[in-house]
N, C-alpha and C positions, 0 to 999 in steps of 0.2 A: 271734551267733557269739562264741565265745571263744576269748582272746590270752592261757593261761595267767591273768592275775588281772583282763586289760582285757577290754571287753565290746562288739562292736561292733554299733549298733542300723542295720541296712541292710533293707533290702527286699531276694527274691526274683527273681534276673535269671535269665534263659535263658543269656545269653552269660556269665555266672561262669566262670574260670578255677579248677581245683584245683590245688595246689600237692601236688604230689608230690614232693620235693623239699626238701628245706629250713625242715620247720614247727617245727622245734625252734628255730631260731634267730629266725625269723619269733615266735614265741611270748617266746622269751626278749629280741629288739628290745622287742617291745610291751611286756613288763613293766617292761622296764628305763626305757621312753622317755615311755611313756603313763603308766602306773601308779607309778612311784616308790615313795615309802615309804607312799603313802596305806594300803591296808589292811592293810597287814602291822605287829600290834602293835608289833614290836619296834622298827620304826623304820628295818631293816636294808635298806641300796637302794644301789647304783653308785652313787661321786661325782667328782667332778674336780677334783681339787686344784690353783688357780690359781697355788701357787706353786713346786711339784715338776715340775709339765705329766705327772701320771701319773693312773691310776685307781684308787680303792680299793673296797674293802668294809666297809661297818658302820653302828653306828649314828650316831643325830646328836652324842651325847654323846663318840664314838670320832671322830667326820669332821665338827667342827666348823664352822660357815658364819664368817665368809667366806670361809675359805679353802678350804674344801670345798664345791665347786655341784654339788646334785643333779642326775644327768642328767634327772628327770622336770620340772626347769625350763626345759633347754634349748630341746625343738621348737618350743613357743612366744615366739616374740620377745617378746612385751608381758608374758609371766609370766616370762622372763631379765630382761627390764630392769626388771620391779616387784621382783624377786629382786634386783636389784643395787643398786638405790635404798635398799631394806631396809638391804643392810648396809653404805654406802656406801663402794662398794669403789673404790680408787685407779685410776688411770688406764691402770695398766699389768695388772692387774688383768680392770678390764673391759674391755678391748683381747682378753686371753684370754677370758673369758666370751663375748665378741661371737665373735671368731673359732670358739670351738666351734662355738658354735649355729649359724655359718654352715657349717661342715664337714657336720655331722649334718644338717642339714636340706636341705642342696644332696650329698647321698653320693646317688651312683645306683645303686640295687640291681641287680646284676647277673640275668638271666632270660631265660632258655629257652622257650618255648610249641612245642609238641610237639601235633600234632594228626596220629590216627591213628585206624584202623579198629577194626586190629587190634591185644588188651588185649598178647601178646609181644612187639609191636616197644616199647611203652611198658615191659613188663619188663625186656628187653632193657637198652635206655637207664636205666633207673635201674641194675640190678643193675651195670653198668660203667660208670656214674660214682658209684656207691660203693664200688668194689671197691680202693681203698685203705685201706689200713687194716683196721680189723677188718671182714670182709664183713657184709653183712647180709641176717640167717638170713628163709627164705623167707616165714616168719610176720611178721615186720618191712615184707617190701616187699608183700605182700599187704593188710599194715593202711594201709599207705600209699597203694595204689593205689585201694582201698576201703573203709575206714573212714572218711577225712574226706568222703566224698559223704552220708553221713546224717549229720543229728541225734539220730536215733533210734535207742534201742538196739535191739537187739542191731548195735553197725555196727562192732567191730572182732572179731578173732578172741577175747578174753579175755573180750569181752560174752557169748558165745554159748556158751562153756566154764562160764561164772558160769552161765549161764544153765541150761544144761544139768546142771551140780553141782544149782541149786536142784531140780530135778524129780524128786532121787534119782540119776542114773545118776552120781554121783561126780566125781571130777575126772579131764577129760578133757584131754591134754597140748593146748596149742596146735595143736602139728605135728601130730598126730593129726586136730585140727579140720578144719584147713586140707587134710589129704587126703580127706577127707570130703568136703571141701567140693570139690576138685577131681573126684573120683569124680563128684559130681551134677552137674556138669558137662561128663563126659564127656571129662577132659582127665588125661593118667596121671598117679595121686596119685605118683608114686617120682619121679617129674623133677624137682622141686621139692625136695629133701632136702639140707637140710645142715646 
């Protein structure tokens, strides 16, 4: 499974929980916490400037160590304190470094588990607690509620659009997909429009 650029190597459970909810952030924690600057040429990663107490962006050459600790040091204790050794950072210093890492790695994610029959009461509940803000369009919470259950394509509505472009019949709008797809299911394509 993949965290945006981290990769996680898990075995196949029955009792897996999907996150419908929340995977952009879920994705962009793991990049930011797990992955750091490792694959990314440029070097570009979140850092924490121990002497501002704020967060930046850039490279190593722009967010200099010591004073700048990448966050993909911090979850690890033993790779913060080999990180702090490296640049032997003063006392007040690693006071902050220490304190982070215990922040990040004692934060309790806030979560929901929602276990239902029926797939509307689960639409229900996401379409109104995202209804702040810009809402999101029926394509969006359809990828949500079943895209992430495959690995395999065709599993979000844009796979099956691509998909369908390669065969000849052109390019099919999402919204269009998604009423199709509602149609073969015997559930009215027009409810779902926005």
């Amino acid at each position: 499974m993949h965290f945006g650029r981290f990769t996680v190597i898990a075995e196949a459970r029955s009792d897996a929980l999907w996150v419908v909810d929340g995977q952009q952030r879920l994705t962009t924690l793991a990049d930011v916490l797990l992955v750091g600057s490792g694959p990314d040429p440029s070097g570009r990663s979140i850092r924490f400037d121990l002497e501002g107490k704020v967060f930046g962006y850039g490279t190593p050459a722009q967010k200099a160590a010591p004073r700048w600790l990448p966050l993909s040091e911090v979850p690890d204790s033993v790779r913060l304190l080999t990180w702090a050794n490296r640049y032997r950072l003063s006392d007040l210093a690693l006071h902050g470094a220490l304190e982070l890492g215990k922040r990040i790695r004692e934060y309790q994610v806030p979560a929901y588990i929602v276990e239902a029959e029926d797939e509307g009461v689960l639409r229900q509940i996401f379409e109104r607690s995202n209804s702040s803000g810009k809402a999101l369009t029926a394509a969006e919470i359809f990828n949500a509620l079943h895209g992430a259950q495959s690995l395999e394509k065709p599993s979000t509505l844009r796979d099956i659009a691509d998909d369908l472009e390669g065969m000849g019949f052109g390019r099919i709008p999402e919204k269009i997909v998604l009423r199709a797809l509602l149609a073969v299911r015997r559930k009215d394509p027009g409810r779902d429009e926005k």
